[in-house]
C-alpha positions in Angstrom: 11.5 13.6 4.9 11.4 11.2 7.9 13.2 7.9 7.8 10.0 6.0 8.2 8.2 8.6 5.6 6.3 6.0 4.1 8.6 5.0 1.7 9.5 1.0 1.5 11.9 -0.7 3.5 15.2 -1.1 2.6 16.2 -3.8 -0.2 18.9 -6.1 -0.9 21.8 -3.8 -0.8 19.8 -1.6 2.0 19.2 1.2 -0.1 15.6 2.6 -0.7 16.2 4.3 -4.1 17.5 1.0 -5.6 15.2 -1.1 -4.6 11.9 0.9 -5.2 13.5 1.4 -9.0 11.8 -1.9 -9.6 8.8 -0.5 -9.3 9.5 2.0 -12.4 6.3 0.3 -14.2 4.0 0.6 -11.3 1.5 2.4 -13.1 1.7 1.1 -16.3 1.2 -1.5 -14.7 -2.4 -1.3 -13.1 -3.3 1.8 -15.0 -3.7 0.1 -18.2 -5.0 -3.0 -17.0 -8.2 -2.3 -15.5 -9.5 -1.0 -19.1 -7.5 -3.1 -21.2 -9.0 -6.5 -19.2 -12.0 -5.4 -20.9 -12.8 -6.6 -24.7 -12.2 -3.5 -27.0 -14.5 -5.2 -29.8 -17.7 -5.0 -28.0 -20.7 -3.7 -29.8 -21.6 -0.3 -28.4 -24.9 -0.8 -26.3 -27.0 1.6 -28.2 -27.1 -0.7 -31.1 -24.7 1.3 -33.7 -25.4 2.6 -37.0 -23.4 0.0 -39.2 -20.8 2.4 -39.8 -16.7 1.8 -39.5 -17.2 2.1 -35.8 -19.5 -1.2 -35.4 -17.2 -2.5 -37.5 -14.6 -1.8 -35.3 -16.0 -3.1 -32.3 -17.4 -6.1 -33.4 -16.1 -9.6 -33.9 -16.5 -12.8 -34.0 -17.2 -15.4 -31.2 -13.9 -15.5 -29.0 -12.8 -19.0 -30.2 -10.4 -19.4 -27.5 -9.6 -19.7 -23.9 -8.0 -16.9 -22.7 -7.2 -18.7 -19.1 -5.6 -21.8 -20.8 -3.4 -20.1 -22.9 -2.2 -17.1 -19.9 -3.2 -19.3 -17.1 0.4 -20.9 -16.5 2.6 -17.5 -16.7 -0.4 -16.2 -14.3 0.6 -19.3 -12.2 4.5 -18.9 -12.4 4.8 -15.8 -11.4 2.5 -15.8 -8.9 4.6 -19.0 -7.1 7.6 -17.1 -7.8 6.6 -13.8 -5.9 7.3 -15.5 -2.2 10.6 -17.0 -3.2 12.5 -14.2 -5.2 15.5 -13.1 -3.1 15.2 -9.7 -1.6 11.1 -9.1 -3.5 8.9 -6.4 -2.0 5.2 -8.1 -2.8 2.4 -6.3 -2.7 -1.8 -6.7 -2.2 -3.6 -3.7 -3.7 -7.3 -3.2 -3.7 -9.1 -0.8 -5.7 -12.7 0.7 -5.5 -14.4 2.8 -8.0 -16.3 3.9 -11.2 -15.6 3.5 -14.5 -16.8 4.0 -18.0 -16.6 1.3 -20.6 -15.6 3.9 -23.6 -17.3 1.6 -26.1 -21.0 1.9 -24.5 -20.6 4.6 -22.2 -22.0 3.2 -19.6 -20.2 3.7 -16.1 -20.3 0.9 -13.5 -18.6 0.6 -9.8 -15.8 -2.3 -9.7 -13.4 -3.8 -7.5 -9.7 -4.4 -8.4 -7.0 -6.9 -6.8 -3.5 -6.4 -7.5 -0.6 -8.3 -7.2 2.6 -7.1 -7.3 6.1 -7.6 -6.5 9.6 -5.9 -6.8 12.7 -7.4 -6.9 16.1 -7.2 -7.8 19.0 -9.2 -9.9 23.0 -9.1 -9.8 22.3 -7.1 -13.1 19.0 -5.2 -12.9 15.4 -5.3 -11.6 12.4 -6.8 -12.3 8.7 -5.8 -11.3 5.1 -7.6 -12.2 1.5 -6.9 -11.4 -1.2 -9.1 -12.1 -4.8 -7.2 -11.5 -8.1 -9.5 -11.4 -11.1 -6.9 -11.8 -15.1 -8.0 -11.8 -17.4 -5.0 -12.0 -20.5 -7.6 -11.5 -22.1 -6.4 -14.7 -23.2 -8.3 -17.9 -21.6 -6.2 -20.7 -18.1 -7.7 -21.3 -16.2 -5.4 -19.9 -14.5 -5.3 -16.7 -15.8 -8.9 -15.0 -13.9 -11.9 -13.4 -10.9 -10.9 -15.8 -7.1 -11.3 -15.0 -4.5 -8.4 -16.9 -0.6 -8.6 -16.1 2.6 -6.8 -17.4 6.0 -8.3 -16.8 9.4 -5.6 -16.8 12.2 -6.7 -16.2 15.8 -4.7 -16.8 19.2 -4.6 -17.2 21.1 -1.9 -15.6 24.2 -0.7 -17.9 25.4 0.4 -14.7 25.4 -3.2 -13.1 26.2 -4.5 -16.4 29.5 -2.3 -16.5 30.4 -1.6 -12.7 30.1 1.5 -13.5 28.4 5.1 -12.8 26.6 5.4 -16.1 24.6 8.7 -16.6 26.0 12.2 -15.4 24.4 14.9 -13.8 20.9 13.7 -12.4 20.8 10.7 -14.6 21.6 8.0 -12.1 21.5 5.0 -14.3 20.6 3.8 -17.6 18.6 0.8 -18.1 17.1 -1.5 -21.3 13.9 -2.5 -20.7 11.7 -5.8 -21.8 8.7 -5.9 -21.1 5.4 -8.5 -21.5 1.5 -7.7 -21.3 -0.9 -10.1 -21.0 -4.7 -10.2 -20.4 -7.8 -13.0 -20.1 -10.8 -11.0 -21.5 -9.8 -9.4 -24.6 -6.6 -12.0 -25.3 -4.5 -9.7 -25.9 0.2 -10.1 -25.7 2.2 -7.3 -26.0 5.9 -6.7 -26.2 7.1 -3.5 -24.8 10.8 -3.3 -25.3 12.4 0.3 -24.3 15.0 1.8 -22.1 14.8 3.8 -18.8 16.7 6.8 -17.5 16.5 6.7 -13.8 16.5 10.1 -11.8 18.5 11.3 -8.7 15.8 13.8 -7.2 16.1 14.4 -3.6 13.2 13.4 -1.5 12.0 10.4 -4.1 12.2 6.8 -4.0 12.6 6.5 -7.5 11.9 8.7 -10.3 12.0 6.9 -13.9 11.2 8.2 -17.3 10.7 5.2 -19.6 10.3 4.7 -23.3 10.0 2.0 -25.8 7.6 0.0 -28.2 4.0 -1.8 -28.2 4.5 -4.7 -30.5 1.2 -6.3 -30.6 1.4 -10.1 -30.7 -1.4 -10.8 -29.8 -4.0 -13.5 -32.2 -6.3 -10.7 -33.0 -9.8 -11.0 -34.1 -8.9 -14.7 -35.9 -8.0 -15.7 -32.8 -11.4 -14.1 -30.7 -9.7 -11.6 -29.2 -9.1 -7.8 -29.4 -8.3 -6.6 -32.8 -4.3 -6.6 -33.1 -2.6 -3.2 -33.8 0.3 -1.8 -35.4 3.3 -0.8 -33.2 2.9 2.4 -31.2 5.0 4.6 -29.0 4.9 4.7 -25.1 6.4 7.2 -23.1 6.3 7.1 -19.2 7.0 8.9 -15.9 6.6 6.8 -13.0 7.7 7.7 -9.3 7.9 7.1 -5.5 8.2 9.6 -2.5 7.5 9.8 0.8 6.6 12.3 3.6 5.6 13.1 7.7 3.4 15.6 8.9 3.7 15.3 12.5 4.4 11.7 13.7 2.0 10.2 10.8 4.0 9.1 7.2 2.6 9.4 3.6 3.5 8.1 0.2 2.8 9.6 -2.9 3.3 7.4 -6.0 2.3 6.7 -9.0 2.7 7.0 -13.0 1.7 8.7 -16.0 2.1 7.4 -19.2 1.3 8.3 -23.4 0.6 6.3 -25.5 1.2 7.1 -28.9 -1.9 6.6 -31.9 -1.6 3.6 -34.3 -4.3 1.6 -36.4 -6.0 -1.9 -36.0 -6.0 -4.4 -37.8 -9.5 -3.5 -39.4 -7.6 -0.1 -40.7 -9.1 1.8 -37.8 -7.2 4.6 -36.4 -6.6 4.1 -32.4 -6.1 7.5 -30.9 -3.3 8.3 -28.7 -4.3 8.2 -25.1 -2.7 9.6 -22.1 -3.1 7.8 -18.4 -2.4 9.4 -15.4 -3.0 7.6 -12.0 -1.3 9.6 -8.8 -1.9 7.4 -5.2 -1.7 8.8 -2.5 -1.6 6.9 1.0 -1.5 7.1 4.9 0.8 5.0 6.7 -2.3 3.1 9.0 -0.2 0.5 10.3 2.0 2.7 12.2 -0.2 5.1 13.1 -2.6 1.7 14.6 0.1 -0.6 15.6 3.3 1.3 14.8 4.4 -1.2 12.3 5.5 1.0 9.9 5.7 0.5 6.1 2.8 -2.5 6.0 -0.4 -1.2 5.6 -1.8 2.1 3.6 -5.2 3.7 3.2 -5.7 6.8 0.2 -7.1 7.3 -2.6 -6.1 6.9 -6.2 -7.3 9.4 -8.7 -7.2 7.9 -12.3 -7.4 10.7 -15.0 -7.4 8.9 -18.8 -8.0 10.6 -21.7 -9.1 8.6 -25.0 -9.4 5.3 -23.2 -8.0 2.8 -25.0 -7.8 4.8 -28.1 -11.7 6.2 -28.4 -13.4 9.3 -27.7 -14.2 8.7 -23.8 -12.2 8.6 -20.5 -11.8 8.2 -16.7 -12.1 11.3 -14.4 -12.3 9.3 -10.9 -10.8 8.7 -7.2 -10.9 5.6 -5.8 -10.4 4.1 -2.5 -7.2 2.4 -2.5 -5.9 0.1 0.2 -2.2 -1.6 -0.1 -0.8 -4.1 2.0 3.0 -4.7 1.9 4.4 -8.2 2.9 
């Protein structure tokens, strides 16, 4: 692999496989969000038969205002992103079709990421925020906002110390927030991380932990709360030259373990995968290296937020790196 093989500049301390570590949650990160910006409780479009399933996707009138309530941390950490010491930010956009798994239907919609990277004396922290409109009329999927929040705190750091052995590079405890306008929804994920020393990757992070839902539920007009499930995720980072052009291949995949509603519905385990792969346009344009990236990003999710439908789809993908 090149120097310039599409990986990210260097960070703080100069060192690629550091810095990119922040981005352990990449995936988690958008992957979830453009489904779970939808509202779970939706009536299925073909009218139902009464049974537990109507049940479970019906609900009252939201009785709240998602915006007001999420609006500020939206705010916050979107002012923040420029200032952080050392951040890599990042502007994503997203093209494609997908399926609402509670009517079936598939529709084409646009996605627009945030995200930044940065790092602390003692760990890292990472956030994405997507907004996603598909231009339809069924309550899923339009003029919605979805964010997770993951910070960490390196043992390593902590201890000024090597902590792992072997190709464990570090150890890590992980908090993490999700948040989202359309189906109201708050999450705590705490876990831990084992971070990878692979030759040839930016990063390469296995992380695990809990979804507490803390969200208001169906009192509170949102998605119906759940009990606390298991998450399990590989997310990485590499990069690549074929000639004098650069790639990066990244990305995340990520279970999610089955649980129950608060209705007493079960909510099947699920399993997310969403690989990118991009061409370094800026310098092959303007060789400005490291900027500006054109691919594709193939989402593959099986039981869609916890029902009997998926996503089997590329989609354009365009990133822009400040």
């Amino acid at each position: 692999m090149g120097a310039g093989a599409g990986g990210a500049p260097p960070g703080p301390t100069g060192r690629n496989d550091e810095s990119r570590s922040g981005r352990d949650y990449h995936s988690r990160v958008r992957h979830s969000a453009r489904a779970r910006t939808s509202r779970p409780w939706h009536r299925r479009a073909d009218g139902g038969d009464g049974g537990p399933d109507d049940v479970r996707h019906s609900a009252p009138a939201r009785t709240s205002r998602p915006w007001c309530r999420w609006g500020p941390v939206v705010a916050l950490l979107l002012l923040v992103a420029p200032a952080a010491a050392g951040a890599q930010t990042e502007f994503h956009y997203q093209y494609g079709k997908f399926v609402n798994p509670f009517s079936g239907q598939h529709a084409f919609a646009s996605v627009l990421t945030v995200q930044q990277a940065s790092r602390w004396s003692l760990g890292d922290s990472f956030y994405f925020i997507d907004f996603t409109d598909d231009g339809g009329a069924d309550g899923f999927n339009e003029k919605s906002y979805y964010g997770e929040w993951y910070p960490t705190l390196s043992l390593g750091r902590v201890s000024k110390r090597t902590i792992g052995a072997g190709p464990i590079r570090d150890v890590a405890i992980v908090s993490g927030f999700n948040f989202g306008s359309d189906a109201n929804i708050f999450r705590y994920v705490p876990g831990g991380r084992l971070s990878w020393n692979v030759p040839g990757f930016f990063f390469l992070n296995t992380d695990f932990g809990a979804a507490i839902d803390k969200g208001r539920g169906i009192a509170g007009g949102g998605a119906p709360r759940t009990d606390t499930s298991f998450v399990f995720d590989v997310n990485w980072g590499a990069g690549f030259d074929v000639g004098s052009h650069s790639f990066l291949f990244t990305g995340h995949t990520k279970f999610m373990g089955a649980t129950t509603n608060e209705l007493g519905h079960a909510v099947k385990a699920s399993l997310l995968a969403q690989p990118q792969f991009g061409w370094d346009l800026g310098k092959a344009l303007t060789g400005h290296a490291n900027q500006l990236f054109l691919g594709v990003e193939y989402q593959y999710w099986w039981n869609k937020l916890g029902v009997d439908d998926g996503d089997n789809v590329a989609q354009l993908w365009v990133m822009w790196r400040m």
